[in-house]
C-alpha positions as CSV (number, residue, x, y, z in Angstrom):
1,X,33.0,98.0,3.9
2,X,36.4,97.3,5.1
3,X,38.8,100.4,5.4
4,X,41.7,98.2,7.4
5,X,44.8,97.6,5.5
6,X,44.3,95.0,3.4
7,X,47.9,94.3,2.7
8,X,49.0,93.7,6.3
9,X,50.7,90.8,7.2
10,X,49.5,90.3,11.1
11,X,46.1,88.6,11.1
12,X,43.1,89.3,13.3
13,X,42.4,87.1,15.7
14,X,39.0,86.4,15.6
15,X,37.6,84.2,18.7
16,X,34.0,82.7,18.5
17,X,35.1,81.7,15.0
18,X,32.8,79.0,14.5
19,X,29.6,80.8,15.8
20,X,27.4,82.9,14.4
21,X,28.7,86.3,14.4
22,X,32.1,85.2,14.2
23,X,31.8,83.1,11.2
24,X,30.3,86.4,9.2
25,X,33.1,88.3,10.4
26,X,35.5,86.0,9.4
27,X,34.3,85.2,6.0
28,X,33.6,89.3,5.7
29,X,37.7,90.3,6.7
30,X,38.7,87.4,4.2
31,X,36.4,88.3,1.0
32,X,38.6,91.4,2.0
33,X,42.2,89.7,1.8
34,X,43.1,90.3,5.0
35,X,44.7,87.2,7.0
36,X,42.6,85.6,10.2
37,X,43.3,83.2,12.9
38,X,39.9,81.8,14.0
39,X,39.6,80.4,17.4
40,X,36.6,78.4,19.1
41,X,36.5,75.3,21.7
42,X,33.1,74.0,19.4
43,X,31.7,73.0,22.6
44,X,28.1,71.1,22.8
45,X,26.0,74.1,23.6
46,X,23.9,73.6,20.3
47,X,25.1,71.2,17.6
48,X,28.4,71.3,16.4
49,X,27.9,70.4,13.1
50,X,26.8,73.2,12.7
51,X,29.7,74.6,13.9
52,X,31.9,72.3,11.8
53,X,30.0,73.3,8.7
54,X,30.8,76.8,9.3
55,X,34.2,76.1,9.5
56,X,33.7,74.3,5.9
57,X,33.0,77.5,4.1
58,X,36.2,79.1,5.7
59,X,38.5,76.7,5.5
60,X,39.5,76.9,1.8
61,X,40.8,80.5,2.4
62,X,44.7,80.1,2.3
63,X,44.4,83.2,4.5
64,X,42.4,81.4,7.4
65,X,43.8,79.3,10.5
66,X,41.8,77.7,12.5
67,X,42.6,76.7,16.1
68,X,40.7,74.7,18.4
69,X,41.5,76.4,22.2
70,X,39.2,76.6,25.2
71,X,40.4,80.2,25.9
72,X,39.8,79.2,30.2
73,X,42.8,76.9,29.7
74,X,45.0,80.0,31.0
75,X,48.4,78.4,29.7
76,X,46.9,77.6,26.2
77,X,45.9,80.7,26.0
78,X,48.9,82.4,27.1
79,X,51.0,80.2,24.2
80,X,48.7,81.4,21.5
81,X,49.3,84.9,22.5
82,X,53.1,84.3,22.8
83,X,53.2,82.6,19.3
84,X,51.5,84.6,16.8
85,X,51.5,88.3,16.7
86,X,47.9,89.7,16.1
87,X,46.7,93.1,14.1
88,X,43.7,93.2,16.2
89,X,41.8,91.1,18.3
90,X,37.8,90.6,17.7
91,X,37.1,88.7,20.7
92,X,33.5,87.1,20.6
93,X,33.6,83.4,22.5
94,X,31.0,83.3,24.9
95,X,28.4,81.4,26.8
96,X,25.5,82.9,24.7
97,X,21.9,82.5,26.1
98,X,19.6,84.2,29.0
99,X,17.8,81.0,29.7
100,X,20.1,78.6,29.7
101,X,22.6,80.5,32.6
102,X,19.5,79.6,34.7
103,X,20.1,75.8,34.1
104,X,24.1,76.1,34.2
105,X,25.7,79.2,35.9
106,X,29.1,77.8,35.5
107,X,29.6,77.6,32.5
108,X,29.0,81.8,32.0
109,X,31.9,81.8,35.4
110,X,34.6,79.8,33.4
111,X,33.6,80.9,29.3
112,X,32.6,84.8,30.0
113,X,34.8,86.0,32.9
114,X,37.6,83.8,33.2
115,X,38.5,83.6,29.7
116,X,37.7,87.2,28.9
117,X,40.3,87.4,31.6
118,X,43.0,85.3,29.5
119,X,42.3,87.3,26.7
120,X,43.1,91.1,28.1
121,X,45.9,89.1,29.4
122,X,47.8,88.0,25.9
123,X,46.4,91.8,24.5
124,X,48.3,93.2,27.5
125,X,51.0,91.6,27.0
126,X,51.1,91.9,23.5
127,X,50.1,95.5,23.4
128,X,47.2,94.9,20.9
129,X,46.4,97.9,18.9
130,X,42.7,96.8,19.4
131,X,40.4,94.9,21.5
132,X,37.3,94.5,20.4
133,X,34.4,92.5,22.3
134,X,30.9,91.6,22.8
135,X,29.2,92.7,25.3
136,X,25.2,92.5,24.8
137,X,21.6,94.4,25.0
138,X,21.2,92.1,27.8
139,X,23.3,94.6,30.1
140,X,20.3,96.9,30.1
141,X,18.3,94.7,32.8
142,X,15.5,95.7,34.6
143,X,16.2,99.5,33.0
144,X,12.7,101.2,31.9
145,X,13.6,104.2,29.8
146,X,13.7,103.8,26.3
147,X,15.9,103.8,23.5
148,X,18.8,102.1,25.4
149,X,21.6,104.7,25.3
150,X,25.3,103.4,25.9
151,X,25.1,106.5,28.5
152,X,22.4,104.8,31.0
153,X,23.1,103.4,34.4
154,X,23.5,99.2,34.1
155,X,23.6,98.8,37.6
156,X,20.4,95.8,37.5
157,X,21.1,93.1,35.6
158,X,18.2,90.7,35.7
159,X,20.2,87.3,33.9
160,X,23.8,85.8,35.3
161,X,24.6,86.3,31.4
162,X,23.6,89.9,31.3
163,X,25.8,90.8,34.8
164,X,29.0,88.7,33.0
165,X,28.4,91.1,30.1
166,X,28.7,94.1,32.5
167,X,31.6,92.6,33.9
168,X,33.2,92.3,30.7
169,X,33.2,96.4,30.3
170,X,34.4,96.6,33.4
171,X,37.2,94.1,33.2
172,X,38.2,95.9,29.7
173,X,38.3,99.4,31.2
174,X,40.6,98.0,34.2
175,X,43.2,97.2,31.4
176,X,42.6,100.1,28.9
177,X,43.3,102.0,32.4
178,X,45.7,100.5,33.9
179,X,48.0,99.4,30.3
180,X,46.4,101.6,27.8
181,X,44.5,98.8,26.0
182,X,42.2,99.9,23.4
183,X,39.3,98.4,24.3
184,X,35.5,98.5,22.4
185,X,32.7,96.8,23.8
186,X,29.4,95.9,21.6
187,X,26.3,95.7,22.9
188,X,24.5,93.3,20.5
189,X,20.8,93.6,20.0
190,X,19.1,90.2,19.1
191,X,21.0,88.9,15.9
192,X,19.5,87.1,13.5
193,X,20.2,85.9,9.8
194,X,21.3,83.1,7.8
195,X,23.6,80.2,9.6
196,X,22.4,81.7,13.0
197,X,22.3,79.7,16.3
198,X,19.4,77.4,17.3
199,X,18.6,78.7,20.5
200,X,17.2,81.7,19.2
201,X,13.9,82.5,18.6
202,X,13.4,83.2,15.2
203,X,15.0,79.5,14.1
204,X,13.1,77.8,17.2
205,X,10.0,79.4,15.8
206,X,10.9,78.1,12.2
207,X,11.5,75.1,13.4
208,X,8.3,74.6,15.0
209,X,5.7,76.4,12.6
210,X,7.4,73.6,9.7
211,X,7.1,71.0,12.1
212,X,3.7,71.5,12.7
213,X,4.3,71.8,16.3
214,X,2.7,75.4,18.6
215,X,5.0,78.6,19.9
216,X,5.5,79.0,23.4
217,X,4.9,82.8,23.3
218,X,6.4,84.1,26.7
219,X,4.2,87.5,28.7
220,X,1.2,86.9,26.5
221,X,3.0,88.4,23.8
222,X,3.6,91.5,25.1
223,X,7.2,91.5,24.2
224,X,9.3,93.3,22.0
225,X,12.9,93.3,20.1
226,X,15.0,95.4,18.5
227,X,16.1,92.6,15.9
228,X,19.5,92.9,13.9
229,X,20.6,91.4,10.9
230,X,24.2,90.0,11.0
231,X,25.7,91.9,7.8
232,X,24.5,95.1,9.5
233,X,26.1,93.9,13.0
234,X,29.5,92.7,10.8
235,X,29.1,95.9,9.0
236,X,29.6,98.2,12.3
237,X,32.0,96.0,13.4
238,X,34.6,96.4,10.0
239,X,33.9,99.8,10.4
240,X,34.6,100.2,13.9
241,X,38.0,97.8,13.7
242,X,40.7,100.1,12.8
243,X,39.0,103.0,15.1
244,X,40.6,102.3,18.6
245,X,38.7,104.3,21.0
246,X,41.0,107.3,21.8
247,X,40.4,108.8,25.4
248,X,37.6,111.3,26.3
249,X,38.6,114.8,27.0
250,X,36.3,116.8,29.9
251,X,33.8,114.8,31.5
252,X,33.5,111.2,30.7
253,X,29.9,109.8,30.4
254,X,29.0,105.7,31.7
255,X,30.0,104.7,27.9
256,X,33.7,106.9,27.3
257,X,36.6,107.3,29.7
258,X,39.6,109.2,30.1
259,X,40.9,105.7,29.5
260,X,41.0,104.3,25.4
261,X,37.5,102.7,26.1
262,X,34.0,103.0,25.0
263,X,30.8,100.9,24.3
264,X,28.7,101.0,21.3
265,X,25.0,99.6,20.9
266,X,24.5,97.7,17.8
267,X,21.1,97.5,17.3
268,X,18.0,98.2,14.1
269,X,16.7,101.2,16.5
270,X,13.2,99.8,15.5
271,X,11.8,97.3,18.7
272,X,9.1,95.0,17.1
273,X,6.0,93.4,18.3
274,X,6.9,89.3,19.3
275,X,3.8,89.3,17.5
276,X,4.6,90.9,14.7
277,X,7.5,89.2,14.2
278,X,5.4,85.6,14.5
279,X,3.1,87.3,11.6
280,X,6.1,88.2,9.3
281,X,8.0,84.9,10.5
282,X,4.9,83.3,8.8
283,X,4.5,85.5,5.6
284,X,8.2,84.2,5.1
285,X,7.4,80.4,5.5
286,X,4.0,80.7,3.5
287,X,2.5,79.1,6.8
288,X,0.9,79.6,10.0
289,X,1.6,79.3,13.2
290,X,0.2,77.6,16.7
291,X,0.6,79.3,19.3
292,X,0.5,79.1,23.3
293,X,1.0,82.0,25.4
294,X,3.0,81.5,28.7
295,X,3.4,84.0,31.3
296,X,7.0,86.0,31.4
297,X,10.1,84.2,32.2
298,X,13.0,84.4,34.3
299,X,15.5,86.6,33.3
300,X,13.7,87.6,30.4
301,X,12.8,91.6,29.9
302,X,9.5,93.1,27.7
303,X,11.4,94.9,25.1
304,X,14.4,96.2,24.0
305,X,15.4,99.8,22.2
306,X,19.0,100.5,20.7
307,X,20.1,104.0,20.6
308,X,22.5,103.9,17.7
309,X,23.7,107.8,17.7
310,X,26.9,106.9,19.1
311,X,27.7,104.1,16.6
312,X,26.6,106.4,13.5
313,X,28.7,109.6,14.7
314,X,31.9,106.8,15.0
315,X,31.6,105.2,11.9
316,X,28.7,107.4,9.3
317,X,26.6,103.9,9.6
318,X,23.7,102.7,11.5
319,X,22.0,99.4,11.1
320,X,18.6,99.7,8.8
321,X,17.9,95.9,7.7
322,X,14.3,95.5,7.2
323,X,13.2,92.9,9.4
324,X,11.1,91.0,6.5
325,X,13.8,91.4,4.4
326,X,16.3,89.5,6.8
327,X,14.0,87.2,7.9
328,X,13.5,86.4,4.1
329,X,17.3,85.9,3.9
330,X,17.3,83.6,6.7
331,X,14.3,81.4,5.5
332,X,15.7,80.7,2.2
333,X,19.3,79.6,3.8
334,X,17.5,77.7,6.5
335,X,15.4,75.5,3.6
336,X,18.6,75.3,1.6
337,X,20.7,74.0,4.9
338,X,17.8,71.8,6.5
339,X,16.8,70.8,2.8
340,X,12.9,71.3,3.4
């Protein structure tokens, strides 16, 4: 559902363009004829060909420009801003990953808070009529109570990726304070589906139960996820676009502000089993599974919850994706893509 103008002439700007979500985004404001400028560096992080073969499905739209920009590279950044002129901004180019900011903090430093940086920048200076940005579950941290509500403390971030997250909302309300940039911040709960990114779970799982080869299974098992399927994520996010957050009156809560601000979560509301989700991984692959339990990792937390009233009094819509039903949708791509 797209509910933007469809006949305007200033694209989004959509950064991240060749990852995961950013790709379905794109594809999704295009189907709808609206014009988009995607950005991404395609860095190493996991293959780019599958970055470049995202691209391939967007590039025949004569409404799609790509640029290739590290969004660190201040001055780069500041020219892009300076030479196009941007309906909205959808900004999700990141260092993704809990586990890997263990092996390589620097690379969150320079991708998730010195670009983000850039970018409130060229919106300031631009006066975007909307930022919109990724933040993630991961903010949550070492927090017990459950559902996650946008309106809990986030004061114990147990990954460098989930306290650059955090920073991000804080960066973004500093601007929609101090300029009166409209700023929404998503906090992603574990996104799945078709094209997805390696590193994740549910494609290392597939990968391995194909192969042959046994699941490291992290606490035992004794985890759990609120899984989401990408339509539903893009889904909130269309729907959310041409809703700038307009100030809170009275009290603000730890997700409004007297400032144009807020934070959604954008989550299933339905935390499964790792377990369970190995079982109905299988059921989808017509095979079993090895598996080796390991004790918790680093970083890691047991489970995660979305609270999703927030999103569904914004926009009327709430993410509801059986998780069979995308992991069905993302088996079928995966055999088509990997040709097995």
């Amino acid at each position: 559902m797209i509910t933007m103008d469809a006949h305007q002439t200033e694209p989004v700007l959509v950064t991240g363009a060749a990852g995961f979500i950013g790709f379905h985004l794109s594809r999704a404001l295009l189907q709808a004829h609206m014009p988009v400028v995607g950005l991404d560096n395609c860095n190493d992080y996991y293959s780019p060909q599958l970055k470049r073969d995202r691209l391939a499905q967007l590039r025949p739209w004569s409404r799609f420009r790509f640029v290739e920009m590290d969004l660190a590279r201040g001055r780069d950044c500041q020219t892009l801003f300076a030479q196009n002129r941007f309906g909205a901004v959808v900004h999700l180019a990141a260092q993704a990953g809990v586990r890997y900011s263990l092996e390589n903090p620097a690379a969150y430093i320079n991708s998730n808070l010195v670009a983000f940086g850039h970018v409130l920048e060229g919106c300031r200076h631009q006066q975007t009529p909307h930022l919109i940005y990724a933040s993630s579950s991961s903010v949550y941290g070492a927090n017990r109570k459950l559902p996650f509500a946008e309106g809990d403390p986030v004061d114990h971030p147990v990954s460098l990726y989930g306290a650059t997250k955090k920073a991000n909302e804080l960066m973004a309300h500093t601007y929609s304070h101090l300029y009166g940039l409209p700023c929404t911040g998503l906090r992603f709960f574990t996104v799945y589906g078709p094209w997805g990114r390696p590193d994740m779970a549910y494609w290392t799982f597939t990968r391995k139960i194909l192969a042959g080869e046994p699941l490291q299974v992290f606490n035992h098992g004794r985890m759990g996820r609120d899984f989401t399927y990408v339509d539903d994520v893009v889904d909130s996010l269309v729907r959310l676009l041409p809703q700038p957050p307009q100030p809170t009156e009275g009290s603000p809560t730890a997700a409004t502000s007297h400032a144009p601000w807020r934070v959604f979560n954008i989550g299933n509301r339905t935390p499964v089993p790792l377990l369970e989700f190995i079982r109905l991984l299988e059921e989808a692959l017509g095979k079993k599974a090895a598996v080796e339990f390991m004790p918790m990792q680093a970083g890691d937390v047991q489970q995660t919850h979305a609270d999703v009233a927030a999103l569904h009094q914004a926009v009327g819509f709430q993410p509801s994706t059986r998780l069979q039903d995308g992991l069905e949708q993302f088996v079928t791509w995966y055999r088509t893509y990997h040709n097995c």
